[in-house]
PDB file of the backbone (N, CA, C, O) and the ligand in Angstrom, with CONECT records:
HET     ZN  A 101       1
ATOM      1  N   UNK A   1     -67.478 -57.557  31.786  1.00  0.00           N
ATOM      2  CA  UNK A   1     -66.489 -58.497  32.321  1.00  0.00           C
ATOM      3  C   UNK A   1     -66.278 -59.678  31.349  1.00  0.00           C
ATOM      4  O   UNK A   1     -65.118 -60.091  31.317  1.00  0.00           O
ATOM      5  N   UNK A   2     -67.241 -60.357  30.483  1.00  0.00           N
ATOM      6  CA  UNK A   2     -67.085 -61.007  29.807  1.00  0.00           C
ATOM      7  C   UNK A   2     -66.504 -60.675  28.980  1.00  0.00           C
ATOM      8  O   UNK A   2     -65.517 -61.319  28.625  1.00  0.00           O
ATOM      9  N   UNK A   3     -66.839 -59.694  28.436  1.00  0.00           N
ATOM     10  CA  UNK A   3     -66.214 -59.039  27.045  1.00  0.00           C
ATOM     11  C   UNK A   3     -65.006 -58.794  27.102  1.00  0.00           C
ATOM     12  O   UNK A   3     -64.425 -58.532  26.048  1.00  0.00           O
ATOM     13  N   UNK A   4     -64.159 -58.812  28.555  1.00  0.00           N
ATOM     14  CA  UNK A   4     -63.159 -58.699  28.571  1.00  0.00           C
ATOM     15  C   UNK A   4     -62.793 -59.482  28.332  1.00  0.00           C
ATOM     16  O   UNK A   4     -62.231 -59.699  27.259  1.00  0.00           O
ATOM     17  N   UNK A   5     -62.997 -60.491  29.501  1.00  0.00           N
ATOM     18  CA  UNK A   5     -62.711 -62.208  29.015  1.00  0.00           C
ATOM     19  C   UNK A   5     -62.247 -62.300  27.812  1.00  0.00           C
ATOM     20  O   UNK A   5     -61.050 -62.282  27.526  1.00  0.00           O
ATOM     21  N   UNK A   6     -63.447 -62.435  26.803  1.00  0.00           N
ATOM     22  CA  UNK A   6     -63.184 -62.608  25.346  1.00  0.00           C
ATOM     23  C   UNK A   6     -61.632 -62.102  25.118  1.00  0.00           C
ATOM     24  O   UNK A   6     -60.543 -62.659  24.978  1.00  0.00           O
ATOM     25  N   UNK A   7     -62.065 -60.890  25.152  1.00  0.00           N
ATOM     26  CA  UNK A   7     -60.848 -60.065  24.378  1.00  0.00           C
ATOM     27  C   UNK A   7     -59.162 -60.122  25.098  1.00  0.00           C
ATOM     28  O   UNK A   7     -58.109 -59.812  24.541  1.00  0.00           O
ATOM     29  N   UNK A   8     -59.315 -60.490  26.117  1.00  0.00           N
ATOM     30  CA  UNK A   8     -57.997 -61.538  27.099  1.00  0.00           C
ATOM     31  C   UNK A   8     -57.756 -62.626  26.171  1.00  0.00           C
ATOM     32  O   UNK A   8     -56.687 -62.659  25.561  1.00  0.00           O
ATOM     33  N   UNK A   9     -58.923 -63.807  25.944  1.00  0.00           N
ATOM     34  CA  UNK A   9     -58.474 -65.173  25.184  1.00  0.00           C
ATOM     35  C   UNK A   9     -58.217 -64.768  23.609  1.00  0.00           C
ATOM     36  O   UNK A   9     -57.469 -65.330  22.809  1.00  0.00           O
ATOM     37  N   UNK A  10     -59.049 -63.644  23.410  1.00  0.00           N
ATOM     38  CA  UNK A  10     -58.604 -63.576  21.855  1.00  0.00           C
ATOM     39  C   UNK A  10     -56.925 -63.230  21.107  1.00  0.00           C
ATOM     40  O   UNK A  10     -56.265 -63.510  20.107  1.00  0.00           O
ATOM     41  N   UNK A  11     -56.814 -62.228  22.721  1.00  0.00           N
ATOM     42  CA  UNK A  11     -54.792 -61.651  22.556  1.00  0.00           C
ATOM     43  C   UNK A  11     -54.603 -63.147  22.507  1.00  0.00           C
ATOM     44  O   UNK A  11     -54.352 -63.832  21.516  1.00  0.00           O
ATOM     45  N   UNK A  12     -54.773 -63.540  23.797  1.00  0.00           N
ATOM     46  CA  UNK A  12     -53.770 -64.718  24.025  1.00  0.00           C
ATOM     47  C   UNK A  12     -53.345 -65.337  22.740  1.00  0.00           C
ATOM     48  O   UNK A  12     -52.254 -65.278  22.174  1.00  0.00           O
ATOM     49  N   UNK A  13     -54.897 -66.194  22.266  1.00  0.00           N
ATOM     50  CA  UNK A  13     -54.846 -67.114  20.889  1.00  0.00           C
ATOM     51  C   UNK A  13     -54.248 -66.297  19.843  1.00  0.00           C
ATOM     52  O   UNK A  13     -53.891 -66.920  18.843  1.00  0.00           O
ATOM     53  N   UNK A  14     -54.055 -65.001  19.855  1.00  0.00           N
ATOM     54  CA  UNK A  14     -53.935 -64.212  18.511  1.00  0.00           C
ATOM     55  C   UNK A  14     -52.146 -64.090  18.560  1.00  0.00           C
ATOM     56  O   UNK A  14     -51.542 -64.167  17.490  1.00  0.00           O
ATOM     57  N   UNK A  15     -51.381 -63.899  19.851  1.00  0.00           N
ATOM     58  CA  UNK A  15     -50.288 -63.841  20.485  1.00  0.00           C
ATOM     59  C   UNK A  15     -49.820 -65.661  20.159  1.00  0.00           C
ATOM     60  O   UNK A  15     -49.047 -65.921  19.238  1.00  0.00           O
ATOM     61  N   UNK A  16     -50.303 -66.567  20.884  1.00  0.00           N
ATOM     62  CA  UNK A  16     -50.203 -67.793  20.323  1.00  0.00           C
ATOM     63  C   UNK A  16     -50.123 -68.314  19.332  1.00  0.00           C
ATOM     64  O   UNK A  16     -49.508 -69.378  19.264  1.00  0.00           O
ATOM     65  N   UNK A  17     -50.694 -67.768  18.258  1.00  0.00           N
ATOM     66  CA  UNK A  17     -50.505 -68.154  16.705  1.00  0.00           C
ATOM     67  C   UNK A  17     -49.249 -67.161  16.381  1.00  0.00           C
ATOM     68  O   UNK A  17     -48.296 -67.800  15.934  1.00  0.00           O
ATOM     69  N   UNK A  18     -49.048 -65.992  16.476  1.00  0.00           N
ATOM     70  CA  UNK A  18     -48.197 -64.984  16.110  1.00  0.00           C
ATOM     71  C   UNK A  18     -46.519 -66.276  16.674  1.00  0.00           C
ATOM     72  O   UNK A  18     -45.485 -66.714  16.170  1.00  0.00           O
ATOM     73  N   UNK A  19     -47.187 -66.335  17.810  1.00  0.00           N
ATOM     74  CA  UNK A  19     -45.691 -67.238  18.241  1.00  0.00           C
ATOM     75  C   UNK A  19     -45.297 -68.292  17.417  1.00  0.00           C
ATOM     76  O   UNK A  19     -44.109 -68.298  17.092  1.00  0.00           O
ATOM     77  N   UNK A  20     -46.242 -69.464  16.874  1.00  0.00           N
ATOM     78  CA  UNK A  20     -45.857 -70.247  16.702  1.00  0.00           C
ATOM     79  C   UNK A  20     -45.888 -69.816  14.964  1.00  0.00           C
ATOM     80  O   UNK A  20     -45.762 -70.645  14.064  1.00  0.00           O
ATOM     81  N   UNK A  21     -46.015 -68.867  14.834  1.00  0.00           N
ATOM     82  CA  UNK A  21     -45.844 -68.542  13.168  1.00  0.00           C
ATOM     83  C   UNK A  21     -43.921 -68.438  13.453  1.00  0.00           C
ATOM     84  O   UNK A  21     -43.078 -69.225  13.023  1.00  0.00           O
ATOM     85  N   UNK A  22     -43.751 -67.491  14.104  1.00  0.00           N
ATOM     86  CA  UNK A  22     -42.553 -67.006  14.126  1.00  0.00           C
ATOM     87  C   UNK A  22     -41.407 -68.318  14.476  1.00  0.00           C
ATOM     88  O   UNK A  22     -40.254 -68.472  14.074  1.00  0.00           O
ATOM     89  N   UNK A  23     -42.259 -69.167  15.396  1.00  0.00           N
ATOM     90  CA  UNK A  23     -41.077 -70.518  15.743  1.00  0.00           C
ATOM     91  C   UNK A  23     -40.741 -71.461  14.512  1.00  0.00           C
ATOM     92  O   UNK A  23     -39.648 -72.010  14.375  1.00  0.00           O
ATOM     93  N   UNK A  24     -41.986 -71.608  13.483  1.00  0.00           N
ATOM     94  CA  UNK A  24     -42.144 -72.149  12.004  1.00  0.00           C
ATOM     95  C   UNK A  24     -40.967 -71.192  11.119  1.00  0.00           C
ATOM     96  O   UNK A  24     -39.897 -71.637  10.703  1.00  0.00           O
ATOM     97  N   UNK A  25     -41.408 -69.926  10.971  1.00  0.00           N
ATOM     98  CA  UNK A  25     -39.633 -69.027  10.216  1.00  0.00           C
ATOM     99  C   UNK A  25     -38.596 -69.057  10.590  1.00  0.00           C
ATOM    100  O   UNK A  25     -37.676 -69.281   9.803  1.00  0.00           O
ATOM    101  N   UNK A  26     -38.309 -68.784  12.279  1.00  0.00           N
ATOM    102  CA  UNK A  26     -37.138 -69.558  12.930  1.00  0.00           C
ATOM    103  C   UNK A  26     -36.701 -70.796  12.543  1.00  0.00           C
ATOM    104  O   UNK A  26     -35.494 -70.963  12.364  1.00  0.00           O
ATOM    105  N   UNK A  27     -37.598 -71.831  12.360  1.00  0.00           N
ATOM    106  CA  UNK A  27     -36.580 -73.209  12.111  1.00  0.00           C
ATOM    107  C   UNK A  27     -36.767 -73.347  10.887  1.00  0.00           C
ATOM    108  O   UNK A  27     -36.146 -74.327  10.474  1.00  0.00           O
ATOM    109  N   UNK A  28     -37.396 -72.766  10.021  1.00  0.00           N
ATOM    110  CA  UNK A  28     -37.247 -72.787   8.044  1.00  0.00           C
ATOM    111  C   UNK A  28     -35.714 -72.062   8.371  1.00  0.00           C
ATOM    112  O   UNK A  28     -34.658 -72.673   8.536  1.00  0.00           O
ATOM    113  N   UNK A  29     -35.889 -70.801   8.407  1.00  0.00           N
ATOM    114  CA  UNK A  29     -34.242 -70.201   8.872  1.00  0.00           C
ATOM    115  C   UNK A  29     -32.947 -70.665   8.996  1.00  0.00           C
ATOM    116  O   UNK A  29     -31.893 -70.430   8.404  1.00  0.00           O
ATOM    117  N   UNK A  30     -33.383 -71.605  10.195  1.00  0.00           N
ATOM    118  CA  UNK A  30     -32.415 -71.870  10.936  1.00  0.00           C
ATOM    119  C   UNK A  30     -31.735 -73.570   9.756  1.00  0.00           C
ATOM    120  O   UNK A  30     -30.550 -73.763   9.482  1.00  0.00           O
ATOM    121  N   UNK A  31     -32.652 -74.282   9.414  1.00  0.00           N
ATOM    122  CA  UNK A  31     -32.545 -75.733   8.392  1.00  0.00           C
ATOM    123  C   UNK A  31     -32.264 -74.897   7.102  1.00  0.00           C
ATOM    124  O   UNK A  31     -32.121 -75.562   6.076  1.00  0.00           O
ATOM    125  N   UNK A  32     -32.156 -73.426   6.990  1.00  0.00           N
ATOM    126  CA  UNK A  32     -31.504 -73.548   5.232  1.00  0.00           C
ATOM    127  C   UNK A  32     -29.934 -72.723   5.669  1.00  0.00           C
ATOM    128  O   UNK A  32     -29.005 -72.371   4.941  1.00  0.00           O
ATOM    129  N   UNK A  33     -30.100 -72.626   6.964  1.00  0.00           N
ATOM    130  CA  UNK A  33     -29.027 -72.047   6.790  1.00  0.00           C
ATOM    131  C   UNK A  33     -27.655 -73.448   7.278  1.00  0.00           C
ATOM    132  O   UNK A  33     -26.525 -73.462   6.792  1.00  0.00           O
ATOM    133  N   UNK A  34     -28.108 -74.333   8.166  1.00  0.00           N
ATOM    134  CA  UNK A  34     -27.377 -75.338   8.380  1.00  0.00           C
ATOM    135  C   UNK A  34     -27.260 -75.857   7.237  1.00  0.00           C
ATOM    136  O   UNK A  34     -26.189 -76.443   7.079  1.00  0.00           O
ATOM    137  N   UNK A  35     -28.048 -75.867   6.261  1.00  0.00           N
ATOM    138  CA  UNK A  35     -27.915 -76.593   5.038  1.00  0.00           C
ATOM    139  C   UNK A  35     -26.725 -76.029   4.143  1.00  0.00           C
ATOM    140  O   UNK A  35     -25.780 -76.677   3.694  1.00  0.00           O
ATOM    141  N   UNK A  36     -27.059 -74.316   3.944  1.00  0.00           N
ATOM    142  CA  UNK A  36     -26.065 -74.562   3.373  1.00  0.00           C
ATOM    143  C   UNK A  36     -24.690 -74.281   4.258  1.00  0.00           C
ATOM    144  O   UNK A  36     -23.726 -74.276   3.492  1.00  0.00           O
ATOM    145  N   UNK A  37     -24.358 -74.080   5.435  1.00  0.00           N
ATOM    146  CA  UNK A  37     -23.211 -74.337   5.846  1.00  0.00           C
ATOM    147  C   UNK A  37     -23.097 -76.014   5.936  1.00  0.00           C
ATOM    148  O   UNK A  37     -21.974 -76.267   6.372  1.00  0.00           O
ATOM    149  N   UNK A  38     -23.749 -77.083   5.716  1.00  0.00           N
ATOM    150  CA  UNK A  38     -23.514 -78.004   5.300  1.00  0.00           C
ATOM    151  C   UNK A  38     -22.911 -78.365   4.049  1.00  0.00           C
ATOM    152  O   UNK A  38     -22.258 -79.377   3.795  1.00  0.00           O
ATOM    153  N   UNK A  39     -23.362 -76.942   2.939  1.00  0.00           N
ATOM    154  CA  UNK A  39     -23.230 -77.535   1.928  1.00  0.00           C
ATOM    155  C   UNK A  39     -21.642 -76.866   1.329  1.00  0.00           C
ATOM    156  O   UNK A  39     -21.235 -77.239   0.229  1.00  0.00           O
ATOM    157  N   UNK A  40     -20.992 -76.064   2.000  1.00  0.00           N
ATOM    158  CA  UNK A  40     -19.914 -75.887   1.621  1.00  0.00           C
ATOM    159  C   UNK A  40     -18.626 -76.237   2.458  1.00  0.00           C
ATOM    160  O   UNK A  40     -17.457 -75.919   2.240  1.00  0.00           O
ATOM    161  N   UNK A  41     -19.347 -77.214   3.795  1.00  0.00           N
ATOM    162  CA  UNK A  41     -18.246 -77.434   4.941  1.00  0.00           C
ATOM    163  C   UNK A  41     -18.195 -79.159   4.168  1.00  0.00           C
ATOM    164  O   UNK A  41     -17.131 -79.640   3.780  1.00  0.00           O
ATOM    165  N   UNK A  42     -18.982 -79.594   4.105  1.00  0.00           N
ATOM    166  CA  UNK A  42     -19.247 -81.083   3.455  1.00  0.00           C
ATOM    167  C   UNK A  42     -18.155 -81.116   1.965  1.00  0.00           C
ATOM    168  O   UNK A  42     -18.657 -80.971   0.850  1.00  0.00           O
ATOM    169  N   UNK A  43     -17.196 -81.247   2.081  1.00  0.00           N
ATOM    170  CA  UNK A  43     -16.305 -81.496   0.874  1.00  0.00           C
ATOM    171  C   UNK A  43     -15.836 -82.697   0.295  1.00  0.00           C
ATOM    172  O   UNK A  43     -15.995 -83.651   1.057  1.00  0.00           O
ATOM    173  N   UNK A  44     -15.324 -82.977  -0.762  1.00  0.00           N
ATOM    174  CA  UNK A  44     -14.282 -84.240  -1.177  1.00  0.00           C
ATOM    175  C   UNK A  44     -13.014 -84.531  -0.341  1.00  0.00           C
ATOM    176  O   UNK A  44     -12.386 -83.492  -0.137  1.00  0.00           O
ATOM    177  N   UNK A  45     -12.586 -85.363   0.072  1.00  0.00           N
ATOM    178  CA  UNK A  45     -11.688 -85.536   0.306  1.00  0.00           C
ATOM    179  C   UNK A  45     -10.290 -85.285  -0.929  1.00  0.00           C
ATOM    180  O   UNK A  45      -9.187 -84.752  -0.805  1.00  0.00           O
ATOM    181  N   UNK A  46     -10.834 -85.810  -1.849  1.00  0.00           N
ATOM    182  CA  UNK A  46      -9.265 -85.659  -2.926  1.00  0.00           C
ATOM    183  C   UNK A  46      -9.307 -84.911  -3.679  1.00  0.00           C
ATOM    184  O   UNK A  46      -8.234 -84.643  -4.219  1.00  0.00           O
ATOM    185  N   UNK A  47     -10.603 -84.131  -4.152  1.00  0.00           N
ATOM    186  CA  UNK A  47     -10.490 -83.006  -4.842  1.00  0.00           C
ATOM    187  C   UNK A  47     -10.995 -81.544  -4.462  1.00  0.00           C
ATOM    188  O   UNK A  47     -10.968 -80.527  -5.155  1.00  0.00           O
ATOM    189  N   UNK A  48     -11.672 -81.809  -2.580  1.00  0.00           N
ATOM    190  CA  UNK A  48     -11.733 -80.312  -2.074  1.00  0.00           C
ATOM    191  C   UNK A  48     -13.002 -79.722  -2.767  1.00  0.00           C
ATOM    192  O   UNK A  48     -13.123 -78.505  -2.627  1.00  0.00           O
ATOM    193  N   UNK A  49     -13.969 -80.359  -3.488  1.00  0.00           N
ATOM    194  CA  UNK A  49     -14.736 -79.885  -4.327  1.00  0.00           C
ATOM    195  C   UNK A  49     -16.069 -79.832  -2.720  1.00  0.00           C
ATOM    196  O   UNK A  49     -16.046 -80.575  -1.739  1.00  0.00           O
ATOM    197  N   UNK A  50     -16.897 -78.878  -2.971  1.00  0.00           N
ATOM    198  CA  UNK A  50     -18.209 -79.414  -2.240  1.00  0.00           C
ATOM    199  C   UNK A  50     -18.908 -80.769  -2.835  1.00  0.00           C
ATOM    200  O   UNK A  50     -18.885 -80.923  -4.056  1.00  0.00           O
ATOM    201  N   UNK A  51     -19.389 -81.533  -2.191  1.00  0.00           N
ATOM    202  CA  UNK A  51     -19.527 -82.848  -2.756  1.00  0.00           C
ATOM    203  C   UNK A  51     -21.442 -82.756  -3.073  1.00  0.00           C
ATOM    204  O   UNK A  51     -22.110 -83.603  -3.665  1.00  0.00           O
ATOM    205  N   UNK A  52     -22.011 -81.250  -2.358  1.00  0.00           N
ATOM    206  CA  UNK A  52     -23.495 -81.174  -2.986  1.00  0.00           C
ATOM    207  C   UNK A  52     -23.440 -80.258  -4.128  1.00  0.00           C
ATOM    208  O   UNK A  52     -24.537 -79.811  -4.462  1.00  0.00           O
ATOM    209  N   UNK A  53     -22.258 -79.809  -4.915  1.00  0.00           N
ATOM    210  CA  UNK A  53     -22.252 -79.044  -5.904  1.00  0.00           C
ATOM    211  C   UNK A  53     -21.809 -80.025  -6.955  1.00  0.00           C
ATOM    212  O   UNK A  53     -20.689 -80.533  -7.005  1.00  0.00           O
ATOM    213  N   UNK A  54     -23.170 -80.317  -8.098  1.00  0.00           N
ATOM    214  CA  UNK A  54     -22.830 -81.199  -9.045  1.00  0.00           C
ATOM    215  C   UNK A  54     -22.937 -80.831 -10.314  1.00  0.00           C
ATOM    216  O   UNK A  54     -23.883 -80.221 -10.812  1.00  0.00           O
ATOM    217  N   UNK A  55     -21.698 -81.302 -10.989  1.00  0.00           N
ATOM    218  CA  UNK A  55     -21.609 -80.493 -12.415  1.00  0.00           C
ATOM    219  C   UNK A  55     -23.118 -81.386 -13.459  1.00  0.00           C
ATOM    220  O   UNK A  55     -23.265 -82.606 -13.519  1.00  0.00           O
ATOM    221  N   UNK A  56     -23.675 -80.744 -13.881  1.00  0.00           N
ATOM    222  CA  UNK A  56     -24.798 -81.179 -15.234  1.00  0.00           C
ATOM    223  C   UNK A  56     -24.281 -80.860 -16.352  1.00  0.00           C
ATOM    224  O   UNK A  56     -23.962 -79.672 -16.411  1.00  0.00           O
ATOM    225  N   UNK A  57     -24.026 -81.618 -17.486  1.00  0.00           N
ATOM    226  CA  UNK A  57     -24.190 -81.429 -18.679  1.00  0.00           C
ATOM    227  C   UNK A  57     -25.491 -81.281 -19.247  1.00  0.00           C
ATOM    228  O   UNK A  57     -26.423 -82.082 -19.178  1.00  0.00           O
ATOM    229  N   UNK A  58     -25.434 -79.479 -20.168  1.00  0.00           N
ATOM    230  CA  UNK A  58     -26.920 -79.715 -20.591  1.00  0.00           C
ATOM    231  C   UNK A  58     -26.494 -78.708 -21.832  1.00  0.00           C
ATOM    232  O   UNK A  58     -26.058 -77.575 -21.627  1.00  0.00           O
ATOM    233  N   UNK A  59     -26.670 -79.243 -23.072  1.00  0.00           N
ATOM    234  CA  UNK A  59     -26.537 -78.438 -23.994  1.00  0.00           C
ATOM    235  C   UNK A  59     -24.701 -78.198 -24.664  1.00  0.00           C
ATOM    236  O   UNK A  59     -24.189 -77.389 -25.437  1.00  0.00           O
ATOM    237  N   UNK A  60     -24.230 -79.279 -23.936  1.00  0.00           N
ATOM    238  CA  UNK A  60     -22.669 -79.205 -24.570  1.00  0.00           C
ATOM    239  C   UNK A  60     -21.691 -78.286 -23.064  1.00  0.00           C
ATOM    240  O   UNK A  60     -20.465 -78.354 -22.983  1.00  0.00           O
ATOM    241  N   UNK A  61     -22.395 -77.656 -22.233  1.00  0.00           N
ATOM    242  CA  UNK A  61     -22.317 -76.415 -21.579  1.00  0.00           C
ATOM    243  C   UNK A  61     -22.343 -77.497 -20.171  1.00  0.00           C
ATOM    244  O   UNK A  61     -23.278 -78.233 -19.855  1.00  0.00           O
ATOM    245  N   UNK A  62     -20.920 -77.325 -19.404  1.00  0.00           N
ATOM    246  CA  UNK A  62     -21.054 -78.239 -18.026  1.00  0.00           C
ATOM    247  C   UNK A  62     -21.512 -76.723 -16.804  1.00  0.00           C
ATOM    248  O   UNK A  62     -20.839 -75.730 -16.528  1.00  0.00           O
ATOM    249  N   UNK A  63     -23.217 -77.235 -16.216  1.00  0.00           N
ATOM    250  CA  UNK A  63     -23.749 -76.406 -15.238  1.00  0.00           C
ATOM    251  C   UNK A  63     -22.904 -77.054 -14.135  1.00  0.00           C
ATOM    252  O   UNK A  63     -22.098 -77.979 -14.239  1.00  0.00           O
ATOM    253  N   UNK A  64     -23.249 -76.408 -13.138  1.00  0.00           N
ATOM    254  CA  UNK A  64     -23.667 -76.945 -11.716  1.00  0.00           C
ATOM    255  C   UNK A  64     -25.011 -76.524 -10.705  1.00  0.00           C
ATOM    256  O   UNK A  64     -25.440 -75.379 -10.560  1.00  0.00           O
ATOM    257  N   UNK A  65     -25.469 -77.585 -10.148  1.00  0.00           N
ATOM    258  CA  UNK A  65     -26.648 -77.539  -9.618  1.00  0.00           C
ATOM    259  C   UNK A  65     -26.157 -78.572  -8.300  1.00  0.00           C
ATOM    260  O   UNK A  65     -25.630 -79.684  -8.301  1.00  0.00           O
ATOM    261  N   UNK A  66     -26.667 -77.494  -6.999  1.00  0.00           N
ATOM    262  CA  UNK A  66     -26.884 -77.723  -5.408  1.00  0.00           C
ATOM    263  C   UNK A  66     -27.845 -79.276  -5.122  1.00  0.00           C
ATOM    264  O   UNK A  66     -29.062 -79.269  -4.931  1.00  0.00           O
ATOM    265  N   UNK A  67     -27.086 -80.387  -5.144  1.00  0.00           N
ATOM    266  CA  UNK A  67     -28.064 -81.423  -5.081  1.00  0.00           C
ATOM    267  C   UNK A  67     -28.497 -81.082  -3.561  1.00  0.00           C
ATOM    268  O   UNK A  67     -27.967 -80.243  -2.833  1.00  0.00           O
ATOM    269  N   UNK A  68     -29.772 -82.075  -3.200  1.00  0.00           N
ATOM    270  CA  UNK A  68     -30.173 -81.611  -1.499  1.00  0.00           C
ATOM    271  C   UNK A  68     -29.485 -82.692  -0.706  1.00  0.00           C
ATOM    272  O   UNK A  68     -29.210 -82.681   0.494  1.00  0.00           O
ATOM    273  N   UNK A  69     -29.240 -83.701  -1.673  1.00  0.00           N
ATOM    274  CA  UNK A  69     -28.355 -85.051  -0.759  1.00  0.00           C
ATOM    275  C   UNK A  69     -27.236 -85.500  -0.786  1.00  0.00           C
ATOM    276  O   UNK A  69     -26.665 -85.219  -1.839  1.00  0.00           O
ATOM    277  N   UNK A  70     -26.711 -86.019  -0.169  1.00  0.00           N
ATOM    278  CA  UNK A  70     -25.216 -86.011  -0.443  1.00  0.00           C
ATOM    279  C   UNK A  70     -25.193 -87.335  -1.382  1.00  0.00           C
ATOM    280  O   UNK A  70     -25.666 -88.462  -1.238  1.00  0.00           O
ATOM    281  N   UNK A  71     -24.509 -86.770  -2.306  1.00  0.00           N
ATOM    282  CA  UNK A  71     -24.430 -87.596  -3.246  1.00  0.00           C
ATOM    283  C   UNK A  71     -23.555 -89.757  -2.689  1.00  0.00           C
ATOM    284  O   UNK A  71     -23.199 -90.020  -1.540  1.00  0.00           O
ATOM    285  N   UNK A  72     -23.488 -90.608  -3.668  1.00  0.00           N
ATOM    286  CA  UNK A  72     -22.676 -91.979  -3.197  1.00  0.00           C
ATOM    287  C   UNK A  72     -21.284 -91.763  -3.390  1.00  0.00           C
ATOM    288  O   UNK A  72     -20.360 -92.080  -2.642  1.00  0.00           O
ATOM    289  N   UNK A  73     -21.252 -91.196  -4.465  1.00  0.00           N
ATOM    290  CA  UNK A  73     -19.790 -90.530  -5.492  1.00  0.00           C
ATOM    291  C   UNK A  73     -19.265 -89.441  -5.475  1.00  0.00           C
ATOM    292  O   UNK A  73     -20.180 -88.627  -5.349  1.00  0.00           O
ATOM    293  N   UNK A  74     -18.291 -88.920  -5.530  1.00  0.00           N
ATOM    294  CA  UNK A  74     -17.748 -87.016  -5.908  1.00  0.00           C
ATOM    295  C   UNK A  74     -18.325 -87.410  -7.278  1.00  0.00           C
ATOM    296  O   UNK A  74     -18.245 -88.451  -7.931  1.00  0.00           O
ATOM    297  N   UNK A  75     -19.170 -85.776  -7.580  1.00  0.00           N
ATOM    298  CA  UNK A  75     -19.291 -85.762  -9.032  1.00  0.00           C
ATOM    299  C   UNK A  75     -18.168 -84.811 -10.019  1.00  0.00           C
ATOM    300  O   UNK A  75     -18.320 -84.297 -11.127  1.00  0.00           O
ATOM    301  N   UNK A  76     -17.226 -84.834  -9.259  1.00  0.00           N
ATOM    302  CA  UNK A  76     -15.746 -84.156  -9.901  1.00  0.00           C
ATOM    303  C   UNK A  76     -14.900 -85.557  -9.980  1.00  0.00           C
ATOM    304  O   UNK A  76     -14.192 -85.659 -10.981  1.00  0.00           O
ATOM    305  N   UNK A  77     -14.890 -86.163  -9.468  1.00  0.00           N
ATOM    306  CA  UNK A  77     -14.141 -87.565  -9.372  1.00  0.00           C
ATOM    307  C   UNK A  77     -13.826 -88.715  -9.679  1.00  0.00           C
ATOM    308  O   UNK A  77     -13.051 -89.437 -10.306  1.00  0.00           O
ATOM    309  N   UNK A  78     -15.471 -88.583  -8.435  1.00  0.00           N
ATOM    310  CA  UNK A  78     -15.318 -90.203  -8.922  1.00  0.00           C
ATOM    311  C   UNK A  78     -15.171 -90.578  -7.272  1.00  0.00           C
ATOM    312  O   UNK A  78     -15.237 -91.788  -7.057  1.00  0.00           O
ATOM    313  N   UNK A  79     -15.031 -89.944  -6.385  1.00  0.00           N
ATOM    314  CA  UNK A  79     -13.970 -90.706  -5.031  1.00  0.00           C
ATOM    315  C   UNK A  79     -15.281 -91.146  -4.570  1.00  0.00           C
ATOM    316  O   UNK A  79     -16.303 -90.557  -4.925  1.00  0.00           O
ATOM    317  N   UNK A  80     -15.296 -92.160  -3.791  1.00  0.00           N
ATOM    318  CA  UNK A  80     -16.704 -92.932  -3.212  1.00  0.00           C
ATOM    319  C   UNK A  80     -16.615 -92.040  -1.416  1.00  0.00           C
ATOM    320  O   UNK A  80     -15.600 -92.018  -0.719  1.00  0.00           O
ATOM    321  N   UNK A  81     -18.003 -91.386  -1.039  1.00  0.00           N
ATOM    322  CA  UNK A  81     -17.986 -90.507  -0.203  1.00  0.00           C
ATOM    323  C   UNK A  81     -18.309 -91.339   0.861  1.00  0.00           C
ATOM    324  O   UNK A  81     -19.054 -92.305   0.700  1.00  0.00           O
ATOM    325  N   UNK A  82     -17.702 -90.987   2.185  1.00  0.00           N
ATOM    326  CA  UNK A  82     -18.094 -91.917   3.517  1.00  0.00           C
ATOM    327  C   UNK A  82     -19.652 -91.228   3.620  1.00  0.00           C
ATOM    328  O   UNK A  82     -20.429 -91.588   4.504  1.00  0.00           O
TER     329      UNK A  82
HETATM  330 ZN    ZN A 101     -13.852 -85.387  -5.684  1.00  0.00          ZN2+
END
């Protein structure tokens, strides 16, 4: 009877961690995916550009790189972002 016991609290706790593993990938999930539908609904006003897609100069060669914040400025612009 004990041993059952045990092996009752051990599902449980073992079921309990399994859960809260899965609620931790759910909301990693769920925050990159708002992110990036943040990051292509979030635009310039005057040039329509995404305003977290910022051009880098590196090597003569203009990149672009996904900043994580919204920038003060359009980095196509110049337009000052609300
Ligand atoms: Zn702009």
């Amino acid at each position: 009877m004990a041993w059952l016991l045990l092996f009752f609290f051990l599902g449980v706790g073992v079921w309990s961690f399994q859960g809260g593993h899965l609620m931790i990938v759910v909301y990693f999930i769920l925050s990159v995916v708002l992110y990036v539908f943040y990051a292509f609904l979030a635009r310039c006003p005057r040039c329509r550009m995404p305003v977290l897609l910022r051009p880098v100069k590196l090597f003569g060669m203009e990149l672009y790189r996904w900043s994580l914040f919204v920038p003060e400025r359009c980095g196509h612009c110049g337009e000052a972002l609300p």
